[in-house]
C-alpha positions in Angstrom: 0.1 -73.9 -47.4 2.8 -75.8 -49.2 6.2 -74.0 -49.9 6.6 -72.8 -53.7 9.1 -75.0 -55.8 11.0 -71.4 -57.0 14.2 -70.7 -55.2 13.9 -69.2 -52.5 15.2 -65.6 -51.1 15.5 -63.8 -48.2 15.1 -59.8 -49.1 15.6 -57.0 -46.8 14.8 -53.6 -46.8 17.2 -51.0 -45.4 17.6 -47.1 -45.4 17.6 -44.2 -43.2 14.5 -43.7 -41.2 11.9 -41.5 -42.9 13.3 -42.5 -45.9 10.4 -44.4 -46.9 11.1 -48.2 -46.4 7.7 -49.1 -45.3 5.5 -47.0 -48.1 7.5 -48.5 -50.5 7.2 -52.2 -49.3 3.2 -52.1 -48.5 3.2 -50.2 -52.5 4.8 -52.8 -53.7 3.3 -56.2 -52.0 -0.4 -54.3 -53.4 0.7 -53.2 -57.0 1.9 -57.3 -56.9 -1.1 -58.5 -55.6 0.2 -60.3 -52.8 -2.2 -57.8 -50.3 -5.2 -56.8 -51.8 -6.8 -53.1 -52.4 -9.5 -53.7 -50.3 -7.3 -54.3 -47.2 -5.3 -51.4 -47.7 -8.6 -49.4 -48.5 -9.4 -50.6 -45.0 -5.9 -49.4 -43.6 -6.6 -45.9 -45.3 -9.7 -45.2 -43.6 -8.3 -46.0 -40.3 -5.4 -43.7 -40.7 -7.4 -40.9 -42.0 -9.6 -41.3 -38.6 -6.7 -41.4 -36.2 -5.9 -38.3 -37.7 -2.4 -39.4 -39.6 -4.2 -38.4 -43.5 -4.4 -40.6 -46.2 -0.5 -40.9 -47.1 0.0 -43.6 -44.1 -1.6 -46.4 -45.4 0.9 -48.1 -47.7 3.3 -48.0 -44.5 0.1 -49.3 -42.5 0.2 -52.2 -44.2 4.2 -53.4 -42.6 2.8 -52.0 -39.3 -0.3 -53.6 -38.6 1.5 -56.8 -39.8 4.2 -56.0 -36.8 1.4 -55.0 -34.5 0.1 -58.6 -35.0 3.7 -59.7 -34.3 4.5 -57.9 -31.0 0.8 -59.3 -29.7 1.6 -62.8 -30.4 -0.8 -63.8 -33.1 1.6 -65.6 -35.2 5.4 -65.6 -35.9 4.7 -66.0 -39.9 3.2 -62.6 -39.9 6.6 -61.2 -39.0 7.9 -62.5 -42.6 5.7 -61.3 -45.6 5.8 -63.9 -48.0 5.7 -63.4 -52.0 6.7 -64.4 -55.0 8.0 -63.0 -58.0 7.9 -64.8 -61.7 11.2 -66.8 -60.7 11.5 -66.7 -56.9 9.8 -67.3 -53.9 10.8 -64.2 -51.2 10.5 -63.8 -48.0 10.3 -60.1 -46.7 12.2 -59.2 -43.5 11.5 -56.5 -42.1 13.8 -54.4 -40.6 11.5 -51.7 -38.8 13.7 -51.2 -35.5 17.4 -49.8 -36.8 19.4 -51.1 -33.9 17.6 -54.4 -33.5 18.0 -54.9 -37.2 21.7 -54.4 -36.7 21.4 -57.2 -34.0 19.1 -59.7 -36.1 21.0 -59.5 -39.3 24.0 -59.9 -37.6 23.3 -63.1 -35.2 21.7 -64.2 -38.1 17.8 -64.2 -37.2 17.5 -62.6 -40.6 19.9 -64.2 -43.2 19.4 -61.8 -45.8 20.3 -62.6 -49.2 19.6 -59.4 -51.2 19.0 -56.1 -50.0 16.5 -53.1 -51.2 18.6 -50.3 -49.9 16.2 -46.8 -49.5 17.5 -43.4 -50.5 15.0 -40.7 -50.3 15.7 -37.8 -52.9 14.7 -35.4 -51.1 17.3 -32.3 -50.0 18.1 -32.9 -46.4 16.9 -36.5 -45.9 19.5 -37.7 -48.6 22.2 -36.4 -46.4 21.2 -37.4 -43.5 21.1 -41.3 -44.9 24.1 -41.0 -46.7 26.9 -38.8 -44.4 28.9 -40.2 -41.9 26.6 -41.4 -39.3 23.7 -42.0 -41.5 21.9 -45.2 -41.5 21.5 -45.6 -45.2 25.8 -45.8 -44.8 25.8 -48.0 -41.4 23.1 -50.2 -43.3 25.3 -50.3 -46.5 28.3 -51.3 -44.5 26.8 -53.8 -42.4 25.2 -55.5 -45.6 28.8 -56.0 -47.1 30.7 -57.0 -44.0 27.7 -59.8 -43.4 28.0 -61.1 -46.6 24.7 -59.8 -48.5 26.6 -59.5 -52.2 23.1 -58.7 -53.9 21.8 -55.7 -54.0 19.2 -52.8 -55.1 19.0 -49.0 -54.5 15.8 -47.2 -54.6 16.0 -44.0 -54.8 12.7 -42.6 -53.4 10.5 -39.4 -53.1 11.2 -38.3 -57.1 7.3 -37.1 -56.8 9.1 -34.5 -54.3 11.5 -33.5 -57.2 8.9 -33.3 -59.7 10.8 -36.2 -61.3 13.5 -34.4 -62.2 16.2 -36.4 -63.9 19.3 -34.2 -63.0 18.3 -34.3 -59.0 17.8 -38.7 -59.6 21.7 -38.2 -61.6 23.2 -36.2 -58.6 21.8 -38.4 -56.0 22.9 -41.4 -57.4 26.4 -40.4 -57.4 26.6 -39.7 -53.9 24.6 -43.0 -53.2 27.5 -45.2 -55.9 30.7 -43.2 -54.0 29.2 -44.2 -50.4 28.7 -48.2 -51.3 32.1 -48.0 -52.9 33.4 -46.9 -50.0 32.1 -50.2 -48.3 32.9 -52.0 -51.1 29.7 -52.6 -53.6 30.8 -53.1 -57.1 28.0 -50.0 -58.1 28.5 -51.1 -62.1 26.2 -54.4 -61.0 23.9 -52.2 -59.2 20.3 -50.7 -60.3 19.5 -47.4 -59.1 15.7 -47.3 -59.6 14.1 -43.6 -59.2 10.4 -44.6 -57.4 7.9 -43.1 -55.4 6.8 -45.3 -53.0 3.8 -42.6 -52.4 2.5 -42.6 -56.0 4.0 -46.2 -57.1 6.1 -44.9 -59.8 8.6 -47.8 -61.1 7.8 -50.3 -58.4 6.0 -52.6 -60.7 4.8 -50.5 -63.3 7.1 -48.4 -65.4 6.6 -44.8 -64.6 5.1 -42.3 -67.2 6.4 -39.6 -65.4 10.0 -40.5 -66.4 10.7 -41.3 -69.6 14.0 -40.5 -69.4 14.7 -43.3 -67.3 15.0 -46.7 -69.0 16.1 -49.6 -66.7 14.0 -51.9 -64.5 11.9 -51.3 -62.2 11.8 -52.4 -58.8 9.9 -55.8 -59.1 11.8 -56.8 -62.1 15.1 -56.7 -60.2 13.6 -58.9 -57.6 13.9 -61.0 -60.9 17.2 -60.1 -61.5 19.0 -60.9 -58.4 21.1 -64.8 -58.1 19.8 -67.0 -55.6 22.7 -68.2 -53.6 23.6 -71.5 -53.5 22.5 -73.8 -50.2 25.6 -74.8 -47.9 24.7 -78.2 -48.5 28.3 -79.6 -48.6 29.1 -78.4 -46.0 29.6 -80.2 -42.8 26.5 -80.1 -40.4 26.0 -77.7 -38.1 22.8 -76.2 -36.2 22.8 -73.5 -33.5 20.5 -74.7 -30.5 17.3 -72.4 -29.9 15.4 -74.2 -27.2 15.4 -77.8 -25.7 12.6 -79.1 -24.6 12.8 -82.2 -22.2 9.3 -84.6 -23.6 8.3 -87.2 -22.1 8.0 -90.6 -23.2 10.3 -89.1 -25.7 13.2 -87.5 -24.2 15.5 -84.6 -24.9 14.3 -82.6 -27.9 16.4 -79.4 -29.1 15.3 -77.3 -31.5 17.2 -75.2 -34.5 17.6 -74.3 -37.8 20.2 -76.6 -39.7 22.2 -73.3 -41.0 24.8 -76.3 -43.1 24.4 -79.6 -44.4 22.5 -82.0 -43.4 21.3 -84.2 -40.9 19.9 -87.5 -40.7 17.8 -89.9 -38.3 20.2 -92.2 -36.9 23.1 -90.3 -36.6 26.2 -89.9 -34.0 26.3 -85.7 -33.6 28.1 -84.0 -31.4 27.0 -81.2 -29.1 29.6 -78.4 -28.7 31.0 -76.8 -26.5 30.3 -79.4 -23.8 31.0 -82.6 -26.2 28.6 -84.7 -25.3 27.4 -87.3 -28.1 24.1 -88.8 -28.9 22.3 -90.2 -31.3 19.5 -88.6 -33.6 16.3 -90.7 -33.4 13.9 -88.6 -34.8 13.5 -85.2 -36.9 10.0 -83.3 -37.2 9.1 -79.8 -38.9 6.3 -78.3 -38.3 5.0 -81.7 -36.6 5.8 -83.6 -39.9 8.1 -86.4 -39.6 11.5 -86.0 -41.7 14.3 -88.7 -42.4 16.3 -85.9 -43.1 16.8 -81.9 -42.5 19.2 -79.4 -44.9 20.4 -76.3 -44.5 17.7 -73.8 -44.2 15.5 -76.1 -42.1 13.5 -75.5 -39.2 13.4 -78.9 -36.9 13.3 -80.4 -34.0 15.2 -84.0 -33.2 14.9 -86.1 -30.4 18.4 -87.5 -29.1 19.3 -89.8 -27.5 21.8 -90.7 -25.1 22.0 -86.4 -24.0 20.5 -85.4 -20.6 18.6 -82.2 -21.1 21.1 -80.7 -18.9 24.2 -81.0 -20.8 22.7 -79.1 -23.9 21.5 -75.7 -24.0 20.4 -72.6 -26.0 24.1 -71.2 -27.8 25.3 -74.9 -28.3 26.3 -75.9 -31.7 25.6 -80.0 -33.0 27.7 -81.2 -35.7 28.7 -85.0 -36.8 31.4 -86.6 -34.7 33.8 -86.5 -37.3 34.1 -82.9 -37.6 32.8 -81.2 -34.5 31.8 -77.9 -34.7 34.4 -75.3 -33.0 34.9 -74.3 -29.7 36.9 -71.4 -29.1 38.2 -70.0 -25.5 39.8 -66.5 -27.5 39.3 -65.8 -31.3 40.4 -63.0 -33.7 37.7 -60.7 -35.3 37.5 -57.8 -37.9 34.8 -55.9 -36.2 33.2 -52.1 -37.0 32.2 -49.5 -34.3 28.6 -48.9 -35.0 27.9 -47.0 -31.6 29.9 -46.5 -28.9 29.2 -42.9 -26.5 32.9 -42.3 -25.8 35.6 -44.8 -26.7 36.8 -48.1 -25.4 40.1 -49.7 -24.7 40.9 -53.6 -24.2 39.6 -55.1 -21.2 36.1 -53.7 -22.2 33.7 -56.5 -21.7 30.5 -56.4 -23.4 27.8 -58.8 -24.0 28.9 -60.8 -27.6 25.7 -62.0 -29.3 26.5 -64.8 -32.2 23.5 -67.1 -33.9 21.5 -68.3 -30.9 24.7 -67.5 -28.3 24.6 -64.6 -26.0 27.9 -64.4 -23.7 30.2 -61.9 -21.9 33.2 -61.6 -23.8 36.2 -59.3 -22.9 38.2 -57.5 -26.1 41.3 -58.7 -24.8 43.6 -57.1 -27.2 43.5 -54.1 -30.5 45.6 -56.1 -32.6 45.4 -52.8 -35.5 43.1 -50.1 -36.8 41.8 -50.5 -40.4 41.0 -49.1 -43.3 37.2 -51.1 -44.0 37.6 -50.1 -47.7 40.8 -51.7 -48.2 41.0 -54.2 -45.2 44.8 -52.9 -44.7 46.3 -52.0 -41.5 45.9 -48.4 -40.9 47.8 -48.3 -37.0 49.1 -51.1 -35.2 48.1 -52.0 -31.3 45.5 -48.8 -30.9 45.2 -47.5 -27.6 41.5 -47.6 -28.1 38.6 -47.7 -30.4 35.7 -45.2 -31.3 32.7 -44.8 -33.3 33.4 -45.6 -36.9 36.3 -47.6 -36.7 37.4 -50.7 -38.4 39.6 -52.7 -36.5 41.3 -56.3 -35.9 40.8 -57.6 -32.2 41.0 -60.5 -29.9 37.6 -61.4 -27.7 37.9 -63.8 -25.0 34.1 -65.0 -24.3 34.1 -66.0 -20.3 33.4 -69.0 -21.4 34.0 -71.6 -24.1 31.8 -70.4 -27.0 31.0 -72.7 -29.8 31.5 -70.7 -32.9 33.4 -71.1 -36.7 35.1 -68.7 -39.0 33.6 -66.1 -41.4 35.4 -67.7 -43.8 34.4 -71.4 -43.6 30.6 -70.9 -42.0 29.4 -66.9 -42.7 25.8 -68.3 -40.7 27.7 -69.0 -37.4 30.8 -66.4 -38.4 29.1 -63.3 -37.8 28.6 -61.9 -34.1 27.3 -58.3 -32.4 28.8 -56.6 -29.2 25.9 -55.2 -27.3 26.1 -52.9 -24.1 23.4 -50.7 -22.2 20.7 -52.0 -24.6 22.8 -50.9 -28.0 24.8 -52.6 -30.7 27.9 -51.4 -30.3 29.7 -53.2 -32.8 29.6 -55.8 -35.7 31.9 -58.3 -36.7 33.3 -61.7 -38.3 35.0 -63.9 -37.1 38.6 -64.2 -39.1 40.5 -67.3 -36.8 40.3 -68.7 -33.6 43.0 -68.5 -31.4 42.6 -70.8 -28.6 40.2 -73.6 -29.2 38.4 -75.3 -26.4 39.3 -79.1 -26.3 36.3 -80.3 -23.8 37.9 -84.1 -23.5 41.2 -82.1 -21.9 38.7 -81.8 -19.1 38.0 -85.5 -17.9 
């Protein structure tokens, strides 16, 4: 299959549970032709004999594709891949809410624009968009991990008999929650859909007149691709390193900035070790090069498979990629069952690291809207806040600034099997200088 010349996106799909992500989605990828009738035909008819009725099988399509996921079959199925008249997108799926939080944030899903989900319906509206809803957490995570670009659909109208004054009222509570986050709502399309019945996904709906924007799959049209971090200096998160023989020490990654070359001196951080690159293959295709965005595996030489492992971060000599011993983050609460104080040491996930990390110090509570100072030094931190703190992995963890790399800025804290907060990383402190060593 060769990759489409269009620019290409990642798109996610976010909202409350039960608000109707995956009907929508498996609508949409049929009305565009990218699955075809007869499979979902195929999908209805198992549905209706497992009992679950006919109205499963748009969201059958998404779950069959992560069924063939989860057993193996191929990683590609996980990202539905389509294209649009200008771009070429790839869906990811974000079916599991807390392990979405996790992806999105160590950056397994790199989302560019966001469809975010908002069922019209009394009740489930609420429940998204209070305090505590997902459609809120989603919003706010989308913002603070830098996806600029995004799409509301406002879903179910079918259950309000397309009423135009329950789409107006909803849409206002929808445009104060992202401001709270910070969305600039006058750039953002509020689409009234039924996912169900396909209203405004790709064809303009008859049973609203009243409503006169796009639909759904001409703002996939609409959105900006973002621009490839191309000038930036390389750097590419280890995944796996495989030790080859007859070859030698192969890592493998995805070049999330710049580029890379046979032939050259990188550096592999924290442990600063050098080597040389010798050889780049995707997808068992020889390159000369990689960029950002790039899947690869290298061969390089002069580095014993021991001194490079999943976490580590290559960059050129010149300008080594960062190593820091204590940083300073802006991080949100997403979950946390009572409250915790500094000295809590949970498990920090950031691109391919994972690493105990102790909050060594609450440096101020914020406001997220505003990003000022709300308290200084709080004695501890609870669900919902916003706050400025200092984490001190237990060891030397390679990793950059928001600021200067978002792809390798951007970290969760995890304990007892849930994300219990997000964050950026806004300075580092204490850098790790691994020549002090020898």
């Amino acid at each position: 299959m060769s990759a489409s010349k269009k620019p290409h996106m990642n798109l996610v799909v976010v909202g409350h549970v039960d608000n109707g992500k995956s009907t929508i989605v498996g609508h949409l990828l049929v009305d565009m032709g990218v699955i075809d009738q007869r499979t979902i035909d195929s999908f209805a008819k198992e549905s209706e004999e497992t009992g679950k009725g006919d109205t499963f099988k748009y969201a059958w399509v998404l779950d069959s594709i992560k069924d063939e996921r989860e057993r193996g079959i191929t990683i590609d199925l996980a990202f539905q891949k389509f294209e649009t008249s200008k771009y070429f997108y790839t869906l990811i799926d974000a079916p599991g809410h807390r392990d979405f939080i996790k992806n999105m944030i160590t950056g397994a899903s790199e989302a560019d624009v966001a469809i975010l989900v908002v069922s019209v319906k009394p009740g489930e509206t609420e429940a998204a968009t209070d305090p505590g809803g997902q459609a809120r957490e989603h919003a706010f995570l989308s913002r603070t991990l830098g996806v600029g670009q995004i799409v509301v659909a406002l879903n179910k109208m079918d259950d309000s008999g397309y009423s135009e004054a329950r789409y107006n009222e909803v849409k206002e509570t929808v445009e104060k929650m992202l401001k709270l986050v910070g969305y600039n709502v006058s750039k953002i399309s509020f689409i009234p859909v039924s996912g169900w019945k396909g209203d405004n996904l790709v064809k303009k709906s008859e049973n609203m007149a009243w409503y006169k924007g796009p639909t759904l799959a001409e703002t996939l049209d609409m959105f900006e691709p973002p621009e490839k971090p191309l000038g930036k200096p390389l750097r590419i998160p280890i995944q796996d390193v495989y030790s080859i023989t007859g070859v030698g020490t192969v890592p493998v990654g995805r070049v999330e900035t710049g580029v890379i070359k046979a032939n050259q001196k990188v550096i592999v951080m924290p442990s600063g070790v050098t080597g040389e690159v010798k050889s780049i293959e995707t997808h068992h295709t020889q390159m000369e090069s990689a960029e950002a965005g790039d899947n690869i595996g290298f061969n390089l030489r002069g580095v014993d498979k021991k001194s490079i492992k999943r976490g580590d971060v290559i960059g050129p000599v010149d300008n080594p990629p960062n190593a820091a011993k204590e940083f300073e983050a802006q991080i949100i609460i997403i979950h946390h069952p009572t409250a915790m104080a500094p000295g809590y040491t949970p498990v920090l996930h950031a691109h391919t690291a994972q690493v105990a990390a102790t909050l060594s110090e609450f440096v101020a509570k914020i406001d997220p809207k505003t990003g000022g100072a709300t308290e200084e030094k709080p004695k501890f931190l609870k669900t919902g806040d916003a706050a400025i703190v200092r984490i001190k992995p237990v060891r030397p963890l390679a990793i950059e600034t928001f600021k200067e790399f978002p792809e390798i800025g951007r970290f969760a804290l995890r304990d007892m099997g849930t994300t219990i907060a997000a964050g950026v990383v806004k300075s580092i402190v204490e850098k790790y200088d691994p020549s002090a060593k020898k």
